[in-house]
C-alpha positions in Angstrom: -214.1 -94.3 -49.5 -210.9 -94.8 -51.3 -208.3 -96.7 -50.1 -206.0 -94.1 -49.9 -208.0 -91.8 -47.9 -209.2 -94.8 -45.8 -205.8 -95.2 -44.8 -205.6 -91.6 -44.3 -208.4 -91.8 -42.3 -207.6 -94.7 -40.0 -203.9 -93.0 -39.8 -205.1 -89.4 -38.4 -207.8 -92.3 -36.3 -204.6 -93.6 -34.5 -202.5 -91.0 -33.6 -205.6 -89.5 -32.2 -205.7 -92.3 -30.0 -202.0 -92.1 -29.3 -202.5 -89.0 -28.4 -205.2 -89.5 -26.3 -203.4 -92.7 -24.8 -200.6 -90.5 -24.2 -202.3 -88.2 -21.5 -202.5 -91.3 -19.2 -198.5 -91.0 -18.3 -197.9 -88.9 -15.8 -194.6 -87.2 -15.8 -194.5 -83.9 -16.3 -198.0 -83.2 -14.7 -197.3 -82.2 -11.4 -196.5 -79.0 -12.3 -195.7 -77.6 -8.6 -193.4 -75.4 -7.6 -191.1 -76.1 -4.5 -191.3 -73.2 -1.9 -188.7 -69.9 -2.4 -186.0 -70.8 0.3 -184.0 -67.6 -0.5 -182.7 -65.4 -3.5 -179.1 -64.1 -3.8 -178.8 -60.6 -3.4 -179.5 -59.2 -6.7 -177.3 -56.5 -7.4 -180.2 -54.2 -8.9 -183.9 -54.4 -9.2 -183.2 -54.5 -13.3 -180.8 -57.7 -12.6 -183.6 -59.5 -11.1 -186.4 -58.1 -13.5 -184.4 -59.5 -16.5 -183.4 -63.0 -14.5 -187.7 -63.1 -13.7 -188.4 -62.5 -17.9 -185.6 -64.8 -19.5 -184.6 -67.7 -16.4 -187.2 -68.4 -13.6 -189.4 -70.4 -15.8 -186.6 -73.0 -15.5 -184.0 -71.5 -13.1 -186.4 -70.8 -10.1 -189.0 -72.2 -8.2 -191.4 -70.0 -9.2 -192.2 -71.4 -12.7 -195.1 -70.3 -14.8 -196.5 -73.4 -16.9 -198.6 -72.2 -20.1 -201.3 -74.3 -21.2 -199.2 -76.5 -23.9 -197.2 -77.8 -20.2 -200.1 -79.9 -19.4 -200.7 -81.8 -22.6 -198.4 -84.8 -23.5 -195.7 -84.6 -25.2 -195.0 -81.1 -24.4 -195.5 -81.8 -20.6 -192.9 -84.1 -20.7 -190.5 -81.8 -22.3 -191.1 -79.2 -20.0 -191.2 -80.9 -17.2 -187.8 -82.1 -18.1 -186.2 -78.3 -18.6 -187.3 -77.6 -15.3 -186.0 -80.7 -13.7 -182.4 -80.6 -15.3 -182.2 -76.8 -14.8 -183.1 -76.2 -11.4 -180.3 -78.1 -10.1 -177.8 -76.4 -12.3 -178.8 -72.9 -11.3 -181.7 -72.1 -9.2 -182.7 -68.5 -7.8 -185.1 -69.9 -5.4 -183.1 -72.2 -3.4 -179.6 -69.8 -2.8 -179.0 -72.1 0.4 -176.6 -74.1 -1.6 -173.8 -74.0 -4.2 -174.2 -73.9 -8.1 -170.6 -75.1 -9.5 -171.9 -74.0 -12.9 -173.3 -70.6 -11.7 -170.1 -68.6 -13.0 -171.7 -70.0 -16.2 -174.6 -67.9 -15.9 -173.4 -64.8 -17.2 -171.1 -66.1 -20.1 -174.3 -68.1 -20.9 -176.3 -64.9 -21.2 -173.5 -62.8 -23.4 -173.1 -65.9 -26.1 -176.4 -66.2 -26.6 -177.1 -69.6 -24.8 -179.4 -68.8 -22.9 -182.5 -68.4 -22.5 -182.3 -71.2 -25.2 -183.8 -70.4 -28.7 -186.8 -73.4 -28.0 -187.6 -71.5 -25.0 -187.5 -67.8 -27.0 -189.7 -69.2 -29.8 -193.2 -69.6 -27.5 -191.7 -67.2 -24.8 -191.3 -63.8 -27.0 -190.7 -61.8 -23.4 -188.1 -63.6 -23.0 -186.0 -62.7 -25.8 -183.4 -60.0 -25.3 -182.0 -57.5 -27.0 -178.7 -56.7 -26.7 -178.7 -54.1 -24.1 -180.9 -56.2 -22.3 -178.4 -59.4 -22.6 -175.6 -57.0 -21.6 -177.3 -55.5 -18.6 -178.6 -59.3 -17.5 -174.6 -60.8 -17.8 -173.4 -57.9 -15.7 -176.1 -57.8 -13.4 -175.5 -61.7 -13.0 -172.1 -61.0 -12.8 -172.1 -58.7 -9.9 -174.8 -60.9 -8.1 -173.0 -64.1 -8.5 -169.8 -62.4 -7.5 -168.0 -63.6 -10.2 -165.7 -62.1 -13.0 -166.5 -62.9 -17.2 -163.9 -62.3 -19.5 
């Protein structure tokens, strides 16, 4: 073999390990959902249809995680979404405040969310712009709150 594809070779033979090695770390592998406590009253069944398509992944505790969500990396990064975005805004637990839930509709109309990463291997999730309109007023009127 030549050196340079030996090197090759061993290369692709360690980060197949690394990969492997990987697998042992176990963050992001629980992959449980906490129980629903209770939803806000959704303002109309298309308000909540839209929040279900482009937010519960993350923003709920009814999250759906794809096959890629149990193999490391990816697990962790998932894992990690979930964890920083249910306690910003979570659709499952309306028992307590969200200070950054007025966000949620401005979020929605500039394009911010649901974030591009998550649009790229979630294509239901991507909105057109009637359907980004409809979810900002929808959350609008659920959340109680008025966008400029």
């Amino acid at each position: 073999m030549r050196p340079r594809l030996k090197k090759l070779a061993i290369g692709l033979g360690v980060l197949a390990g690394l990969l492997v090695v990987i697998q042992l770390v176990p963050y992001g592998r629980a992959h449980t959902n906490p129980p629903i406590v209770s939803e806000p009253r959704w303002n109309a069944p298309a308000t909540r249809a839209l929040a279900v398509r482009a937010c519960f992944d993350c923003h709920s505790n009814e999250s759906t995680w794809p096959w890629y969500s149990h193999v490391a990396p990816a697990s962790w990064l998932v894992q990690n979404h979930v964890d920083e975005a249910r306690p910003i805004l979570n659709f499952s637990d309306w028992s307590r405040t969200y200070e950054e839930a007025d966000d949620a509709a401005e979020q929605v109309k500039n394009g911010e969310m649901p974030p591009k990463s998550y649009t790229l291997l979630h294509p239901e999730a991507r909105l057109s712009a009637t359907e980004k309109q409809t979810l900002a007023d929808g959350l609008d009127a659920t959340l109680g709150h008025d966008v400029d």
